[in-house]
PDB file of N, CA, C and O in Angstrom:
ATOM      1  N   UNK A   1      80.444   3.677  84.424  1.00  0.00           N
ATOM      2  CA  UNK A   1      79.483   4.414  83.647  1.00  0.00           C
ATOM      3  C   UNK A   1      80.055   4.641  82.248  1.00  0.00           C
ATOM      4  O   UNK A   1      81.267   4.853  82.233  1.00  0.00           O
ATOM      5  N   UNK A   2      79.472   4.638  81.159  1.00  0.00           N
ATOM      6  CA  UNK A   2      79.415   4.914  79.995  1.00  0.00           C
ATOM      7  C   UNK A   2      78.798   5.635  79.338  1.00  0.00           C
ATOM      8  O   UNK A   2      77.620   5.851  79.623  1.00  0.00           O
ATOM      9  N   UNK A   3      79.391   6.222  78.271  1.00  0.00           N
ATOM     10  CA  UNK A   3      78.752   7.745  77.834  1.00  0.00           C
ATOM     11  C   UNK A   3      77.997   7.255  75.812  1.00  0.00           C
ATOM     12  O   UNK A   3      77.253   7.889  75.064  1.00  0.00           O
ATOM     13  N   UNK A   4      78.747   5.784  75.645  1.00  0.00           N
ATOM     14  CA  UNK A   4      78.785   5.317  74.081  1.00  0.00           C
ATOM     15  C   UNK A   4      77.851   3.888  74.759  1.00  0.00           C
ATOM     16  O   UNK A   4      77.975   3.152  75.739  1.00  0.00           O
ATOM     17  N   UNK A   5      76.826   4.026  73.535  1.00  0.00           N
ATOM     18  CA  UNK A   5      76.259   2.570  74.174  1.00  0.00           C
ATOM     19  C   UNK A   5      76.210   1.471  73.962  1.00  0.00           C
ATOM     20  O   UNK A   5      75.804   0.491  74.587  1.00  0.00           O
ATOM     21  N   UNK A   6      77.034   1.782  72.200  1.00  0.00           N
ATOM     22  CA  UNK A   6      77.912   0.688  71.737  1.00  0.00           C
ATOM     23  C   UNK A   6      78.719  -0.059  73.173  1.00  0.00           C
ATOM     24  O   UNK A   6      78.539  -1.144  73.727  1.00  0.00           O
ATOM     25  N   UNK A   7      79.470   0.847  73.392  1.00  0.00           N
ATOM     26  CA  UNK A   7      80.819   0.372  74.507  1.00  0.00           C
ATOM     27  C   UNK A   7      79.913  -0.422  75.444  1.00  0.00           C
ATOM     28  O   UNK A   7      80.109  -1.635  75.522  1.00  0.00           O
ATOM     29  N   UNK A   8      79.054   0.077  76.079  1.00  0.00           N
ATOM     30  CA  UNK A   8      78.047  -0.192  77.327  1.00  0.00           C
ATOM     31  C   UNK A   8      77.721  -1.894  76.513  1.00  0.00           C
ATOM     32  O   UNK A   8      78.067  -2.983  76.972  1.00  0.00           O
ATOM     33  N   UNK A   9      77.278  -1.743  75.750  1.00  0.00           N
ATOM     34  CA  UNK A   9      76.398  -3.064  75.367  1.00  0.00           C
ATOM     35  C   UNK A   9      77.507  -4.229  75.000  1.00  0.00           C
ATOM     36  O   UNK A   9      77.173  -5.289  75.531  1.00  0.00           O
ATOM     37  N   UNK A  10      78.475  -4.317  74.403  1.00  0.00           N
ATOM     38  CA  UNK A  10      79.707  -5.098  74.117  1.00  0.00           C
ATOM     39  C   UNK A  10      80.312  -5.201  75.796  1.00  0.00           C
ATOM     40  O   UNK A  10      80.208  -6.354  76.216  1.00  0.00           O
ATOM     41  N   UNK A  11      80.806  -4.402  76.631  1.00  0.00           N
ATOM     42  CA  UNK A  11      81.126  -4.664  77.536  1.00  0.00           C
ATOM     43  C   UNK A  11      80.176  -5.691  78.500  1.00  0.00           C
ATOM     44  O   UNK A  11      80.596  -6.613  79.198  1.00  0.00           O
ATOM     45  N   UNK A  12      78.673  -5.222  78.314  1.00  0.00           N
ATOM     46  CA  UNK A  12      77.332  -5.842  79.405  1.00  0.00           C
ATOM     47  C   UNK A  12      77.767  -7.357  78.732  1.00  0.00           C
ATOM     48  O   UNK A  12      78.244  -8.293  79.373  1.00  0.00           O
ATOM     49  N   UNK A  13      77.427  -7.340  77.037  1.00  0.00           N
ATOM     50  CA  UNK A  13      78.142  -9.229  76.337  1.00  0.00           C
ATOM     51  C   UNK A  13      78.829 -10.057  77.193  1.00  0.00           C
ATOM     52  O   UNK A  13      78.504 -11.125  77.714  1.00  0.00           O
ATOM     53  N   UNK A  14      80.601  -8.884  77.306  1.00  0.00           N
ATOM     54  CA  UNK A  14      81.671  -9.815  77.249  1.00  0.00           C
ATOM     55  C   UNK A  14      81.316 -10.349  78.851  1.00  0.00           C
ATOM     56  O   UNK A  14      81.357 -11.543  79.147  1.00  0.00           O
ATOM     57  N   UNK A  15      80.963  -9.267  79.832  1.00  0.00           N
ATOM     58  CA  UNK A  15      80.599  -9.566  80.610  1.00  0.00           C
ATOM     59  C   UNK A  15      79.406 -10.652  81.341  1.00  0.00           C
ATOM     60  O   UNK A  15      79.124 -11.035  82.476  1.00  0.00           O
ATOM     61  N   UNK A  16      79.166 -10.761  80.649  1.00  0.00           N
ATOM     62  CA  UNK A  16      77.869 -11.537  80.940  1.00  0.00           C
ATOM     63  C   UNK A  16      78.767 -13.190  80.181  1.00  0.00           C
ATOM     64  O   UNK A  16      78.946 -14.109  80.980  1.00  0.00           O
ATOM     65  N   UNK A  17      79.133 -13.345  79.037  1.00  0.00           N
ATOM     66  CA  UNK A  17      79.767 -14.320  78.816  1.00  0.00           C
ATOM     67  C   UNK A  17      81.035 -15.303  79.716  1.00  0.00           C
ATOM     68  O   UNK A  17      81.448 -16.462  79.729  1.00  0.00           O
ATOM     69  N   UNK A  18      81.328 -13.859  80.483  1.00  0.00           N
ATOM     70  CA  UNK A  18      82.821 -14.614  80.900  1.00  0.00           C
ATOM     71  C   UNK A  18      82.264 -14.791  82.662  1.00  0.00           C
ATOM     72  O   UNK A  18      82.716 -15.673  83.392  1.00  0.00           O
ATOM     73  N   UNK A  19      81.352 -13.895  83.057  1.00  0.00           N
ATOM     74  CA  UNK A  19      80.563 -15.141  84.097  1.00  0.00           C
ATOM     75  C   UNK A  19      79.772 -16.008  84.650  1.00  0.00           C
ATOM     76  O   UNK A  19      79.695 -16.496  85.778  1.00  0.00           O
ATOM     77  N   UNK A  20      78.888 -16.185  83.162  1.00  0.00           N
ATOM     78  CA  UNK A  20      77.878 -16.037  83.059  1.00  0.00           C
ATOM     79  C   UNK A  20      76.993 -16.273  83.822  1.00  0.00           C
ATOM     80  O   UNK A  20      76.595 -17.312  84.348  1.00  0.00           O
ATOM     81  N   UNK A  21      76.639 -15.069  83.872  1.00  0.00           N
ATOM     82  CA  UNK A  21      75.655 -14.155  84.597  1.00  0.00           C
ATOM     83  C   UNK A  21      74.567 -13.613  83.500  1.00  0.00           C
ATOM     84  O   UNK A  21      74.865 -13.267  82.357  1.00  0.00           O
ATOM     85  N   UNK A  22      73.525 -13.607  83.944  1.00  0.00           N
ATOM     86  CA  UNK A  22      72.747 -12.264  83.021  1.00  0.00           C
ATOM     87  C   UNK A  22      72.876 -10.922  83.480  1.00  0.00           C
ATOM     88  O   UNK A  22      72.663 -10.597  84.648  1.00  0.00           O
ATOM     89  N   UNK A  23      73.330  -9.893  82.295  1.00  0.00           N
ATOM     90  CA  UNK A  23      72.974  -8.667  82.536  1.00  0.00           C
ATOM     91  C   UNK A  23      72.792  -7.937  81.862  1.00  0.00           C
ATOM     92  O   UNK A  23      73.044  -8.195  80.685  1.00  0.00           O
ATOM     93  N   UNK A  24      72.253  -6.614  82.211  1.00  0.00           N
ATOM     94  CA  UNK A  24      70.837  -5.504  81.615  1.00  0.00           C
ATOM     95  C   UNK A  24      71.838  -4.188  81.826  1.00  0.00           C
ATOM     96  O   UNK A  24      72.437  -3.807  82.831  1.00  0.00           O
ATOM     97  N   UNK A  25      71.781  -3.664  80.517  1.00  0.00           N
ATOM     98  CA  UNK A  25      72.591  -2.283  80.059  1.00  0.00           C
ATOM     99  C   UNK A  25      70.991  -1.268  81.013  1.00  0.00           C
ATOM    100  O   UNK A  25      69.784  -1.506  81.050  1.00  0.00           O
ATOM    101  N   UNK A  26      71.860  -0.155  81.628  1.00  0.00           N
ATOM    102  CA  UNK A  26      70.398   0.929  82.278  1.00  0.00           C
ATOM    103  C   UNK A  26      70.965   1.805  82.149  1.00  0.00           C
ATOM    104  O   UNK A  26      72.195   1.840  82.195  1.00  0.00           O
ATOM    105  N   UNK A  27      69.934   3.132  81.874  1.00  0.00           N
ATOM    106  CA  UNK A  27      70.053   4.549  81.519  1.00  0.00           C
ATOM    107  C   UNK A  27      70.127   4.871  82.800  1.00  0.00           C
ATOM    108  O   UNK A  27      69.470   4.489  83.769  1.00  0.00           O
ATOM    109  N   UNK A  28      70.945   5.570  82.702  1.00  0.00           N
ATOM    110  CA  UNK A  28      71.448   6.235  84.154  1.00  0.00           C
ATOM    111  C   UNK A  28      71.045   8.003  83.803  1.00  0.00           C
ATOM    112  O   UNK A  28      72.086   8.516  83.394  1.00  0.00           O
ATOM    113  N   UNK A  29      70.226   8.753  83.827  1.00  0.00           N
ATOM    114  CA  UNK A  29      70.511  10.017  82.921  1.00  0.00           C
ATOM    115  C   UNK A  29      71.185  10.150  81.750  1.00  0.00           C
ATOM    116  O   UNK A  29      70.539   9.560  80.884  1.00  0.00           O
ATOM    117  N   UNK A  30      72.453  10.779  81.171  1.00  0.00           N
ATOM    118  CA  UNK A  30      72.463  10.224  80.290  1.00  0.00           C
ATOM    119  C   UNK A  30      73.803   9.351  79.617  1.00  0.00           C
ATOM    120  O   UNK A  30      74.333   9.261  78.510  1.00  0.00           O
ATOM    121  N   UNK A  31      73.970   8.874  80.742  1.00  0.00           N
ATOM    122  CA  UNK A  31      75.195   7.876  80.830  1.00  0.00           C
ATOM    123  C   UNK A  31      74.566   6.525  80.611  1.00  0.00           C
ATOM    124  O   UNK A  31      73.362   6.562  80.359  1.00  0.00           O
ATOM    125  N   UNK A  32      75.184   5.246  80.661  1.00  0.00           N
ATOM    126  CA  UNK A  32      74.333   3.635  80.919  1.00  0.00           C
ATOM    127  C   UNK A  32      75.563   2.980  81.840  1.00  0.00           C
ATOM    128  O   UNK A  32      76.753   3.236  82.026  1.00  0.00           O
ATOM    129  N   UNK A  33      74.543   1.927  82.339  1.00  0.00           N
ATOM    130  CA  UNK A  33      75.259   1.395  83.362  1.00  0.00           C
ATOM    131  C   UNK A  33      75.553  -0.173  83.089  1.00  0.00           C
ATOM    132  O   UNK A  33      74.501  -0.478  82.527  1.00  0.00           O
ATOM    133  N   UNK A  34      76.065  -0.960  83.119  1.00  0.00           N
ATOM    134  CA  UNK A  34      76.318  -2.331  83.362  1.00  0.00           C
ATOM    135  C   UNK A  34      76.162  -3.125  84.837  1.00  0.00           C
ATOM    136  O   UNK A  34      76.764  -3.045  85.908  1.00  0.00           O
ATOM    137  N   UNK A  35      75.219  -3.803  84.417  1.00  0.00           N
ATOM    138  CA  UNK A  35      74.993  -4.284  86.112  1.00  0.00           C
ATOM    139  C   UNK A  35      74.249  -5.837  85.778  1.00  0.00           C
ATOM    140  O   UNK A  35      73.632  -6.299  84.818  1.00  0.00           O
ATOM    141  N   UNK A  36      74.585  -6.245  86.850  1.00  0.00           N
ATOM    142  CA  UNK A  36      73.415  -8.064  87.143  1.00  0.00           C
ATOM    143  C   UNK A  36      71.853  -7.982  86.983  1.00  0.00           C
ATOM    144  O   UNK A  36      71.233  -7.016  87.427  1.00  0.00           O
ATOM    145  N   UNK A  37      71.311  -8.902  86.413  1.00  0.00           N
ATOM    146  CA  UNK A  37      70.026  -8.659  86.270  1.00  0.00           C
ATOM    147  C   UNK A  37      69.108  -8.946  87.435  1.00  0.00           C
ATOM    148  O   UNK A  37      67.943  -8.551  87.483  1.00  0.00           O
ATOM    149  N   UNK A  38      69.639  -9.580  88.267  1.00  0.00           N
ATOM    150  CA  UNK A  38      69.049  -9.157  89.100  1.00  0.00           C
ATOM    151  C   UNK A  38      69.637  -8.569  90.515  1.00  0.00           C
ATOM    152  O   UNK A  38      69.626  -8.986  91.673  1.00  0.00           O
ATOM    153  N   UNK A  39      70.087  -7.553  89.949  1.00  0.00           N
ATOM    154  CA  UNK A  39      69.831  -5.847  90.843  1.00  0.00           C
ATOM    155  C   UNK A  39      69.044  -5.150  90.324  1.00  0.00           C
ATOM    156  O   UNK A  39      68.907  -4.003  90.747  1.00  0.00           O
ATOM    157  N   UNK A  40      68.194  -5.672  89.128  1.00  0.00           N
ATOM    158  CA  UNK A  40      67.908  -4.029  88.468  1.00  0.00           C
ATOM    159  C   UNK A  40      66.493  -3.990  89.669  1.00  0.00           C
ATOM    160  O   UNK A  40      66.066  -4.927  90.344  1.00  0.00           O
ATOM    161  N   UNK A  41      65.941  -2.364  89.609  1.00  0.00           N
ATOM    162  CA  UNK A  41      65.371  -2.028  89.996  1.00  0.00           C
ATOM    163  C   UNK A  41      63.855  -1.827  89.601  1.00  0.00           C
ATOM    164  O   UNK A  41      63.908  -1.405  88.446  1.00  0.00           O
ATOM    165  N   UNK A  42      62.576  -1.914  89.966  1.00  0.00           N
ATOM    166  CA  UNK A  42      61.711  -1.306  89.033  1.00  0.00           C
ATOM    167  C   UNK A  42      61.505  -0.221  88.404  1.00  0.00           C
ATOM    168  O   UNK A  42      60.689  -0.147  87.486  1.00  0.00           O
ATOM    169  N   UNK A  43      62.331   0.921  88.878  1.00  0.00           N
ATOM    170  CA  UNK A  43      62.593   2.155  88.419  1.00  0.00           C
ATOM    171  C   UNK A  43      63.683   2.394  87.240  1.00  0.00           C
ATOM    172  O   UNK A  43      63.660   3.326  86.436  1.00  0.00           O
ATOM    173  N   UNK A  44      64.548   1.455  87.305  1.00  0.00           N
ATOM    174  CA  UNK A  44      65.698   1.370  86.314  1.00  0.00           C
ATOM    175  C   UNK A  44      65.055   1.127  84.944  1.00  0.00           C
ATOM    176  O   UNK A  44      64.082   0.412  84.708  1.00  0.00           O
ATOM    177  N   UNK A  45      65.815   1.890  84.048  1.00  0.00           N
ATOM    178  CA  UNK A  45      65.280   2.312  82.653  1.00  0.00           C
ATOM    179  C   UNK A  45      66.352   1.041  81.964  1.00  0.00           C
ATOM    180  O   UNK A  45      67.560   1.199  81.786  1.00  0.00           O
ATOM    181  N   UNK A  46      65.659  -0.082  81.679  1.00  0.00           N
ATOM    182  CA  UNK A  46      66.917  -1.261  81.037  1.00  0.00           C
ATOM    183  C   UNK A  46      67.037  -0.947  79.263  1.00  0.00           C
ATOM    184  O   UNK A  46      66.016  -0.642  78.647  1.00  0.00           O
ATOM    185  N   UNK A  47      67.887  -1.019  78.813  1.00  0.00           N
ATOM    186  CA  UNK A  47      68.105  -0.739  77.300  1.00  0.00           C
ATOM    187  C   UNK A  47      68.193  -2.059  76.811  1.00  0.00           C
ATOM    188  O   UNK A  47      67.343  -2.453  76.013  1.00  0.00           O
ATOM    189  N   UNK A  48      68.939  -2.657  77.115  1.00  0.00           N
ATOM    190  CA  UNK A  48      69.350  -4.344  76.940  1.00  0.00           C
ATOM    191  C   UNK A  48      69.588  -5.245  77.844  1.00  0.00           C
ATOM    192  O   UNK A  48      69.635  -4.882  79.019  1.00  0.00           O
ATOM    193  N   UNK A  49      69.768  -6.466  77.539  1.00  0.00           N
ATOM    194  CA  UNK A  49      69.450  -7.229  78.117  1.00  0.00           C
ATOM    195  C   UNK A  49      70.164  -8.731  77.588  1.00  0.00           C
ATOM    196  O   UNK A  49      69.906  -9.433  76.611  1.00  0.00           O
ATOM    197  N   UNK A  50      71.160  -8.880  78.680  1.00  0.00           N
ATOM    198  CA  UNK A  50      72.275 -10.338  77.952  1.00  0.00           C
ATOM    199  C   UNK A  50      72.089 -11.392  78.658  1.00  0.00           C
ATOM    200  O   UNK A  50      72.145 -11.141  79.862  1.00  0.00           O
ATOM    201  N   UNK A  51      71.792 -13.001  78.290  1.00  0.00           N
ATOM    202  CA  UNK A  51      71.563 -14.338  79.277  1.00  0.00           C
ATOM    203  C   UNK A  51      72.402 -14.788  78.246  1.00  0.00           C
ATOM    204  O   UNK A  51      72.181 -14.932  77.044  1.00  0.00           O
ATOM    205  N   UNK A  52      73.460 -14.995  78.965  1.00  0.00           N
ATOM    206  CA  UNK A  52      74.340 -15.950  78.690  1.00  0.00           C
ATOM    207  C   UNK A  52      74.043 -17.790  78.188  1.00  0.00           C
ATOM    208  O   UNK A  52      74.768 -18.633  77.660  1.00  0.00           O
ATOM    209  N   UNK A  53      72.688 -17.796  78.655  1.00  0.00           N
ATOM    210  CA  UNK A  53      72.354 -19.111  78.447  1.00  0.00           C
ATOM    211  C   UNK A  53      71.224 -19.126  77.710  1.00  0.00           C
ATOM    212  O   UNK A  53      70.411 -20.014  77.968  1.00  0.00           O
ATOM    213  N   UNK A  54      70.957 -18.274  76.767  1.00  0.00           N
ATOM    214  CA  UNK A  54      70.120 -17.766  75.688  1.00  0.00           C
ATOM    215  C   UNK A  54      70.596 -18.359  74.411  1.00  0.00           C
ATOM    216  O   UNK A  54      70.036 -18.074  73.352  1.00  0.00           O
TER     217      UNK A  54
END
């Protein structure tokens, strides 16, 4: 969890680059989360959004 969403969104990047994978920064209250795009949920609030093959 992350509290800066700078951090959140550079981390979701590097992450998404080095497996590439796609993945979607989500508001967690008021933290964000880094996760695979597809886990997100329909309820999950996505901020961003990384495809590595974009």
């Amino acid at each position: 969890m992350f509290t800066d969403i700078q951090i959140a969104r550079r981390s979701a990047l590097s992450l998404s680059k080095t497996l590439m994978v796609p993945t979607v920064v989500i508001a967690v209250g008021p933290q964000f989360a880094v996760i695979c795009a597809d886990e997100v949920d329909p309820e999950d609030v996505v901020v961003n959004q990384f495809d590595p093959f974009a």
